[in-house]
C-alpha positions as CSV (number, residue, x, y, z in Angstrom):
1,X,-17.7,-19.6,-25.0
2,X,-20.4,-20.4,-22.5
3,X,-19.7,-23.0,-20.0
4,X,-16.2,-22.7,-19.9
5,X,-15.2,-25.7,-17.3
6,X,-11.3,-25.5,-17.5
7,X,-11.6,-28.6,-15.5
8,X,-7.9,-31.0,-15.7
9,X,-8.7,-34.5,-17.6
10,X,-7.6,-37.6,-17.5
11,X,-4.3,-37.9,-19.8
12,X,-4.4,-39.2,-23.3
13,X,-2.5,-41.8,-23.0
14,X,-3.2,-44.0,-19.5
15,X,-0.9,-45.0,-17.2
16,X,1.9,-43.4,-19.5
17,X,2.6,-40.5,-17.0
18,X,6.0,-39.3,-18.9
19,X,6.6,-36.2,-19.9
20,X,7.9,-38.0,-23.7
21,X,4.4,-40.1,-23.4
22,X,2.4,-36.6,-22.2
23,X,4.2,-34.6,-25.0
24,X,3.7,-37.1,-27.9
25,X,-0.2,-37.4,-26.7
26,X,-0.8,-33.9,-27.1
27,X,0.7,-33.3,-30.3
28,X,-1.1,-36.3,-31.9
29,X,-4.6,-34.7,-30.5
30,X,-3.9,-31.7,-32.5
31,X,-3.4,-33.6,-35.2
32,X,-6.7,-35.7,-35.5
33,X,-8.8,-33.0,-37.0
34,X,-6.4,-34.0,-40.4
35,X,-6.1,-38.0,-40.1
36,X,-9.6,-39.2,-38.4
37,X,-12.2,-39.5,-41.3
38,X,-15.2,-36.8,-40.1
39,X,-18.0,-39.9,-39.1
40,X,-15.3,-40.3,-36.4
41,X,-15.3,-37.2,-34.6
42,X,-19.0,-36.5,-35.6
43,X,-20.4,-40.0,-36.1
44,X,-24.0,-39.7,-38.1
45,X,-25.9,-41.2,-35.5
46,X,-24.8,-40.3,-31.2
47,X,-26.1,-42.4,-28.4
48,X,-27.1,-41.0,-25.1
49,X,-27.7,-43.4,-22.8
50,X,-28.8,-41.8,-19.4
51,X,-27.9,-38.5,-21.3
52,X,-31.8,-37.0,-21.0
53,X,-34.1,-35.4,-18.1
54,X,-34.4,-37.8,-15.4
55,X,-31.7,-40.4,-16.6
56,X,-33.8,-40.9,-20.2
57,X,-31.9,-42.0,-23.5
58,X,-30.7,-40.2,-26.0
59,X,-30.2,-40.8,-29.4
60,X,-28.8,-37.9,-32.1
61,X,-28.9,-37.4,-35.9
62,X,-26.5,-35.5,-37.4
63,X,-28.0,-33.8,-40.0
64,X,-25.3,-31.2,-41.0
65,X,-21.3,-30.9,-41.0
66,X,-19.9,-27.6,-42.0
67,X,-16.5,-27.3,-44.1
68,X,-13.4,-27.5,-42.0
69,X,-11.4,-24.1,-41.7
70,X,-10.4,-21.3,-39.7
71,X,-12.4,-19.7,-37.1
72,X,-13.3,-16.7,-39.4
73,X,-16.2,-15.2,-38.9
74,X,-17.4,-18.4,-36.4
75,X,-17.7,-16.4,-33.1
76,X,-18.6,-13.2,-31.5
77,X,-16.6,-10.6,-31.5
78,X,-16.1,-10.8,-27.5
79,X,-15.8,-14.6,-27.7
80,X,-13.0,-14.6,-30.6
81,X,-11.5,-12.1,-28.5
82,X,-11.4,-14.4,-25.8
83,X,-10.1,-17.8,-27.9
84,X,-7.4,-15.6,-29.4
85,X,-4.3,-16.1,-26.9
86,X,-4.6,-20.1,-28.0
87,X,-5.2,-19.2,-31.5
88,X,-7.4,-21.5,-33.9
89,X,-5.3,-24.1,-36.1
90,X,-8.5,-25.1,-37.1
91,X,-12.9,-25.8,-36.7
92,X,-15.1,-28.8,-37.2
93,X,-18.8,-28.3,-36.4
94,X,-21.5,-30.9,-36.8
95,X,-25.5,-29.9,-36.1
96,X,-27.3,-32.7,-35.3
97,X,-31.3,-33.1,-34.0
98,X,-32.8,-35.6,-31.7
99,X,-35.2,-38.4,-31.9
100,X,-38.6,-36.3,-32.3
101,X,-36.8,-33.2,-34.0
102,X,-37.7,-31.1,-31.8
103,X,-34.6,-29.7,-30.5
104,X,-31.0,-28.8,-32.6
105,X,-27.4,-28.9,-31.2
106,X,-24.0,-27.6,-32.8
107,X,-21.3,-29.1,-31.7
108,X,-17.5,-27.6,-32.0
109,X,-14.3,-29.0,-31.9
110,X,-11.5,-26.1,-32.1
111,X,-8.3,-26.9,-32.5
112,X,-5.9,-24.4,-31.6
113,X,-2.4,-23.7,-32.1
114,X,-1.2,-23.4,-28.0
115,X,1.2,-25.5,-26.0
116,X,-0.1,-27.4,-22.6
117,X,0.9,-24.2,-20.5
118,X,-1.5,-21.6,-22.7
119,X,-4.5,-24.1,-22.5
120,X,-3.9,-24.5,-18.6
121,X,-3.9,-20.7,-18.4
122,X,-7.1,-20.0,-20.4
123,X,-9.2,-22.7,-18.8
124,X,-7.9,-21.8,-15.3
125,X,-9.0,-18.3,-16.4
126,X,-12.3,-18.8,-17.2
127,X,-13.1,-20.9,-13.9
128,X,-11.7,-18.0,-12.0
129,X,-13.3,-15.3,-13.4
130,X,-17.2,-17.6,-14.1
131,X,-17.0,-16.7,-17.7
132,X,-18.4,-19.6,-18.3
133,X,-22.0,-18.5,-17.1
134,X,-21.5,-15.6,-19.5
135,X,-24.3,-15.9,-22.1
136,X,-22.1,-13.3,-24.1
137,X,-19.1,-15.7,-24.4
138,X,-22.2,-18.7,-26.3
139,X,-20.6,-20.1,-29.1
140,X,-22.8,-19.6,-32.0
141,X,-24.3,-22.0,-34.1
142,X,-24.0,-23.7,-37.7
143,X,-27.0,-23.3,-39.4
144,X,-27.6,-25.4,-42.5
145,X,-30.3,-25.0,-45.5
146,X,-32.9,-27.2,-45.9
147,X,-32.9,-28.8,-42.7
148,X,-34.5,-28.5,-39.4
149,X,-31.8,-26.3,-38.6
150,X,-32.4,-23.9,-41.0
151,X,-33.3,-21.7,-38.1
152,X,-31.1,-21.7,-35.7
153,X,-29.7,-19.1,-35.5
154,X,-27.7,-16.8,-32.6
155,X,-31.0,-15.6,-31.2
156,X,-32.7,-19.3,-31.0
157,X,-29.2,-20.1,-28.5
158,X,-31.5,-21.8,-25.8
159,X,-28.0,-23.8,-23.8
160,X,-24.2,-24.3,-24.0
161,X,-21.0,-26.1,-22.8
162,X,-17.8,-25.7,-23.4
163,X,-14.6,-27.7,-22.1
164,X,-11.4,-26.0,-22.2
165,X,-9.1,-29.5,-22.3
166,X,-5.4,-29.5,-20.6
167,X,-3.9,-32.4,-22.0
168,X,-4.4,-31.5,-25.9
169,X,-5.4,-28.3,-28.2
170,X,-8.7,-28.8,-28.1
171,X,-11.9,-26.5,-26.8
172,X,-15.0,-28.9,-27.0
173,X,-18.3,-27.1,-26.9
174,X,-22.1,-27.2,-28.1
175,X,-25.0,-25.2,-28.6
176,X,-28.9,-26.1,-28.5
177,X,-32.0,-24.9,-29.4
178,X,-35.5,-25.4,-30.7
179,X,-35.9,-26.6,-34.1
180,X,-39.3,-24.8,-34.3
181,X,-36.8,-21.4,-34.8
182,X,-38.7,-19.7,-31.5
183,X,-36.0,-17.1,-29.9
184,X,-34.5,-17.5,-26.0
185,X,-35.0,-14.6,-24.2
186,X,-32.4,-15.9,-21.5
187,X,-30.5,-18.7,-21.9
188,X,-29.3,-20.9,-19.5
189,X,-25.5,-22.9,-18.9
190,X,-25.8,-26.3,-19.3
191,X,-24.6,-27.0,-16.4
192,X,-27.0,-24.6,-14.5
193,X,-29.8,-26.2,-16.8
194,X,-29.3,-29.8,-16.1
195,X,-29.6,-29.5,-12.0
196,X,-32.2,-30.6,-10.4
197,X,-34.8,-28.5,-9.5
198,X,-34.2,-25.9,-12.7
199,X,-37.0,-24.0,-14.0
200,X,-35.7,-22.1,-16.7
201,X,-37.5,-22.6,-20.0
202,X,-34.0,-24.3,-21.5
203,X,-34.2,-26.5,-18.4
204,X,-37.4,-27.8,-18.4
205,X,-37.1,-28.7,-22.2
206,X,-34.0,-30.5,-21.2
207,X,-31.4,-28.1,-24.0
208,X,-28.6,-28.8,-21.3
209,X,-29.1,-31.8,-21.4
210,X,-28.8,-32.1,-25.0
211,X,-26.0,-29.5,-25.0
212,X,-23.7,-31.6,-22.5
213,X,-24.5,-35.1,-23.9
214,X,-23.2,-34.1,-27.6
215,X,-20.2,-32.8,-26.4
216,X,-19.4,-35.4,-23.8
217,X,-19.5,-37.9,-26.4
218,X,-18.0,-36.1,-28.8
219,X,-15.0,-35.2,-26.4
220,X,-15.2,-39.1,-25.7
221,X,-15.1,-40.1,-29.5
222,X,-12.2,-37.6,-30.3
223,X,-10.2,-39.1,-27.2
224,X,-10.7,-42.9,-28.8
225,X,-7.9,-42.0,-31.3
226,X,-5.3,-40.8,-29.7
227,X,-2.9,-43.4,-29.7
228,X,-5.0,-45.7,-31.7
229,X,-4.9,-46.5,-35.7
230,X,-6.5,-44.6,-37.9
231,X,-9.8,-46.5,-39.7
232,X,-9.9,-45.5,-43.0
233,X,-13.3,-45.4,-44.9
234,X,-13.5,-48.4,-47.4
């Protein structure tokens, strides 16, 4: 899944360091996919402040959300492979574009069916073995018709992230491309892309930047309901 970072977070509930508190956090974020309202966990509009090249804003239009459902037919073959000892309760993707449409960024939230141990054990996998510079483990895009991501497909994959996350049952990643549907000969990690001093085609057009900033905030928006109320849509 590309940028695999299997780094530990912060817990979901803070300054509730009980196992009870830890245990009721982690079933609740497996939950939200069901009880928070979808322009919640991929709101229609994303700011990025400091999220560009160089420290520049951000700002993010979603312009496509694909049905909820199981991970059928979502990944590569290698990468489902991969995802399979956490299984997939379910997968939200949103597509979204940035200010000038120039570039297009899926971003996934997969919620599996593991316990705390299994998620430790894939994401401390994946830092061990650098999977995550692996541009055969990219997640693949959701391309949607009559948009300007009608072409972006698997070979327009330009830079990825993915976060492996501890403390619920939840793999955050994106995706990005060009929305002009040109093809990536070799793409770049996000976090190889955004370094200073990169001079890969991805990285000078700033895709890892757009890449990591859609799924930060999106791991950050997801996080902002556990333990918190529900909003309903009026």
């Amino acid at each position: 899944m590309g940028l695999l970072t299997g780094a530990v977070t912060g817990s979901w509930l803070a300054g509730d360091s009980g196992d009870d508190g830890a245990r009721s956090a982690y079933t609740e974020a497996g939950d939200l996919w069901h009880s928070v309202p979808v322009d919640q966990l991929f709101p229609p509009t994303v700011q990025g402040k400091g999220a560009g090249p160089g420290g520049a804003d951000r700002t993010w239009t979603r312009v496509a959300v694909a049905p909820d459902g199981d991970c059928a037919g979502a990944f590569d073959r290698l990468l489902a492979k991969v995802l399979d000892p956490v299984g997939c309760a379910r997968l939200l993707r949103a597509t979204y574009t940035d200010a000038t449409q120039s570039h297009v960024t899926t971003v996934g939230l997969l919620f599996t069916k593991a316990d705390a141990a299994a998620m430790t054990s894939l994401a401390r996998r994946f830092e061990k073995e650098g999977l995550g510079r692996r541009d055969d483990l990219m997640p693949l895009p959701y391309q949607a018709k009559d948009t300007v991501a009608e072409g972006f497909g698997a070979p327009q994959r330009g830079s990825w992230t993915v976060s492996v996350l501890t403390d619920a049952p939840v793999v955050v990643y994106a995706v990005s491309g060009w929305a002009d549907g040109r093809t990536v000969d070799e793409p770049e990690p996000a976090e190889e892309a955004i370094e200073s001093g990169a001079a890969s085609a991805p990285a000078q057009a700033g895709l890892g930047h757009e890449a990591k900033g859609l799924a930060d905030r999106v791991e950050r928006a997801l996080r902002r309901h556990v333990g918190a109320p529900t909003e309903q849509p009026s």
